[in-house]
N, C-alpha and C positions, 0 to 999 in steps of 0.2 A: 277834336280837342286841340289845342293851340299848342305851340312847344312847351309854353310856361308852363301852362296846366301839367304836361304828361310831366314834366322835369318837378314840379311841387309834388304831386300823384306820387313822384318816383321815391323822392327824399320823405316821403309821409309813410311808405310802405316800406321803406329802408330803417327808421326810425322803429317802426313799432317789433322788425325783425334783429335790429339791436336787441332791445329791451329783452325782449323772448330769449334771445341767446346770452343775455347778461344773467336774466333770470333763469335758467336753466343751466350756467356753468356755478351761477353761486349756490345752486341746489345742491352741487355736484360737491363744490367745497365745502359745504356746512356736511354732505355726508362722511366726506373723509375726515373730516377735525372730526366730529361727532366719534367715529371709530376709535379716532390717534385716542380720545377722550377717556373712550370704555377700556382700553387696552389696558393690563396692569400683568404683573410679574406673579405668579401664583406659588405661594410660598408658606409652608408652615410654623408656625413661634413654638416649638416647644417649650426656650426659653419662657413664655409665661405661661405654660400646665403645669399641673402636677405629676410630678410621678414617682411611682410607687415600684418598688422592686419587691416580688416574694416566691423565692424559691425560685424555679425554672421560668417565672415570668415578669416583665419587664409592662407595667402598664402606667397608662397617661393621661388623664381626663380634662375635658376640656379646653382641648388644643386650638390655637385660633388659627383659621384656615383661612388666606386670601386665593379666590379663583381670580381668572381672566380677565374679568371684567369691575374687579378692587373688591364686592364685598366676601366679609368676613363672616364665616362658617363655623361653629367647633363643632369635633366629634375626639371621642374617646377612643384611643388605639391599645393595641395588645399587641406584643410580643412575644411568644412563647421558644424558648430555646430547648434543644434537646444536647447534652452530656454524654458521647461515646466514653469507651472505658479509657482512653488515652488524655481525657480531657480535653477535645476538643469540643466548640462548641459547634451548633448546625441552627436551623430555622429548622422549628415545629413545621411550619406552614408557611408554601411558596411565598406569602405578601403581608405582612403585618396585617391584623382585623381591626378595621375602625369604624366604628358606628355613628352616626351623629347623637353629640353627645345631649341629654334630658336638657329640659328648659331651664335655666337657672331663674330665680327672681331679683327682677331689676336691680341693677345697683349701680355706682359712677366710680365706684374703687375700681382703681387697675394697679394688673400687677407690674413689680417695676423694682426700679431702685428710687431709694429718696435720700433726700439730703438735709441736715437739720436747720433751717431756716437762720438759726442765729449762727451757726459756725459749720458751713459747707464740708469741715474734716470731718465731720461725726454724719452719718448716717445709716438708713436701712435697706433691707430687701423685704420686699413683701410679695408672695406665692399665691398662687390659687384663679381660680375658687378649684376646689374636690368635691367634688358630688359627696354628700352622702345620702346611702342607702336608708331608704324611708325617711330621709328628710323633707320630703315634700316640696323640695324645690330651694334645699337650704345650701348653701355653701362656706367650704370652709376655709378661713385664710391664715397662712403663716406669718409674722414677720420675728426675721431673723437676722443675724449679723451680714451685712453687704460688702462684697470682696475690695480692699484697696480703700474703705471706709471704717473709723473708729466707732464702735459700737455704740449704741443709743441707748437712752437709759428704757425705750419701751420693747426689747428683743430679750429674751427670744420670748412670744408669748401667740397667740391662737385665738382669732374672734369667726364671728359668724354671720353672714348675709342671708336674707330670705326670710320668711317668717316667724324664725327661732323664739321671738316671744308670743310669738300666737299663738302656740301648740302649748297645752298644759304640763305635757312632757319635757317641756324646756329646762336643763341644766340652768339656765341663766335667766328664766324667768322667773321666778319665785326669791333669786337674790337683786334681780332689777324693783321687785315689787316693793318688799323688802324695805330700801334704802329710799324709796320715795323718787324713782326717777320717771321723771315726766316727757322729758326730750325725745322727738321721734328719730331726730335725725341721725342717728347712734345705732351703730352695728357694735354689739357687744362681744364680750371677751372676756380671757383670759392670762395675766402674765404666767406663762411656764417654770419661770424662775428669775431670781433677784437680777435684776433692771441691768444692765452692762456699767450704768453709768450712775448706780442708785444715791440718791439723794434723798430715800427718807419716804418718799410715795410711790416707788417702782417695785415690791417686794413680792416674793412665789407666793401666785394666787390672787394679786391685788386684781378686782375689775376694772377693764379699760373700756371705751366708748369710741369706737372709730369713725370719721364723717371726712367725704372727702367735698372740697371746694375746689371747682374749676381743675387747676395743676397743684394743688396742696392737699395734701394728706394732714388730719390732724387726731391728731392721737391721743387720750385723756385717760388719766387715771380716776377713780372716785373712792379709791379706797386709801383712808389713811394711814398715817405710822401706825399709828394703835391696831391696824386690822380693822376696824369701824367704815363701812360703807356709807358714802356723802351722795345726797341726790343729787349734788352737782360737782363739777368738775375741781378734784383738791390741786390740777396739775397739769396741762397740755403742751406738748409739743408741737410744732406744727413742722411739716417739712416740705419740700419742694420736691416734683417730680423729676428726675435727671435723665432716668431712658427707661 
């Protein structure tokens, strides 16, 4: 073989032991970004559970759980306190009990604060979901006054996600039917009492219609001054999501 040769030979098998070592260090980077990628801070929202206090115990439902790797988890925790005679308090049990919490049925409401689309001073807080027992997968939500926020005319007041009008049993099925409403995209409710900010369509007990869009929450009344339920909407709010 001529020098050429062994010298081209040489720079041909130098070439293709580049390539291998280029392609075998960029394997090596794509696995370390891949990791830096999965890695996440694991951290629990209680701010968006519910929770309930009764008597010696402290419970939570549907807590949203981020593990290691970003996704999100809920389970339902318990705390149980025990009361020595001095008043002091103790843990029932070494660790809080949390279970993963029952399936909820799909929805795109999150809890949150909101803020009212035409005047950012006025808005809400909205809770939840709480499981309820034998509701088949139904969940329940709050919206009530938001701290550092002027109150909205749809608080304090209680609707529902999940199949609530499927079930014959439904508190709010038979006044959905009722009033002729057709709209699927409405999680129904309840106002608790007269609107924070009433104007005539906010009043205790009027039906609401909740749907959320994208980062907007909107909120609908359909029942009128008179108390008369309207198959469509006498009145919406709509608000932005703030955190």
């Amino acid at each position: 073989m001529s020098v050429r040769a062994r010298f081209v030979s040489g720079v041909n098998f130098f070439r293709v032991d580049t390539r291998v070592g280029i392609f075998a260090l960029s394997g090596v980077l794509l696995g370390v970004c891949a990791s830096a990628a999965l890695a996440a801070t694991p951290a629990a929202f209680f701010n968006n559970a519910s929770v309930i206090g009764l008597n010696k115990m402290i419970a939570t439902t549907h807590v949203p759980i981020q593990t290691g790797t970003g996704t999100i988890i809920y389970k339902d925790v318990t705390i149980q306190i025990n009361v020595d005679a001095a008043g002091n308090l103790t843990y029932a049990t070494a660790t809080p009990i949390a279970t993963l919490s029952p399936t909820l049925s799909a929805t795109n409401i999150r809890a949150g604060i909101y803020t009212d689309s035409l005047n950012a001073a006025f808005g809400i807080q909205v809770s939840g979901p709480a499981i309820i027992p034998g509701g088949g997968g139904e969940g329940q939500w709050s919206i009530t006054a938001a701290a550092g926020l002027s109150c909205d005319a749809s608080a304090p007041s209680t609707f529902y996600t999940g199949p609530s009008l499927a079930l014959a049993n439904s508190k709010l099925a038979a006044r959905v039917k009722t009033a002729g409403i057709t709209a699927t995209q409405y999680s129904f409710g309840e106002l608790g009492e007269n609107g924070c900010q009433n104007d005539g369509n906010w009043y205790n007990g009027a039906l609401i219609g909740v749907t959320a869009v994208g980062n907007q929450l909107q909120v609908s009344s359909f029942t009128h001054l008179t108390g008369a339920d309207s198959s469509s909407p006498v009145e919406t709010v709509t608000y932005n999501f703030k955190q």
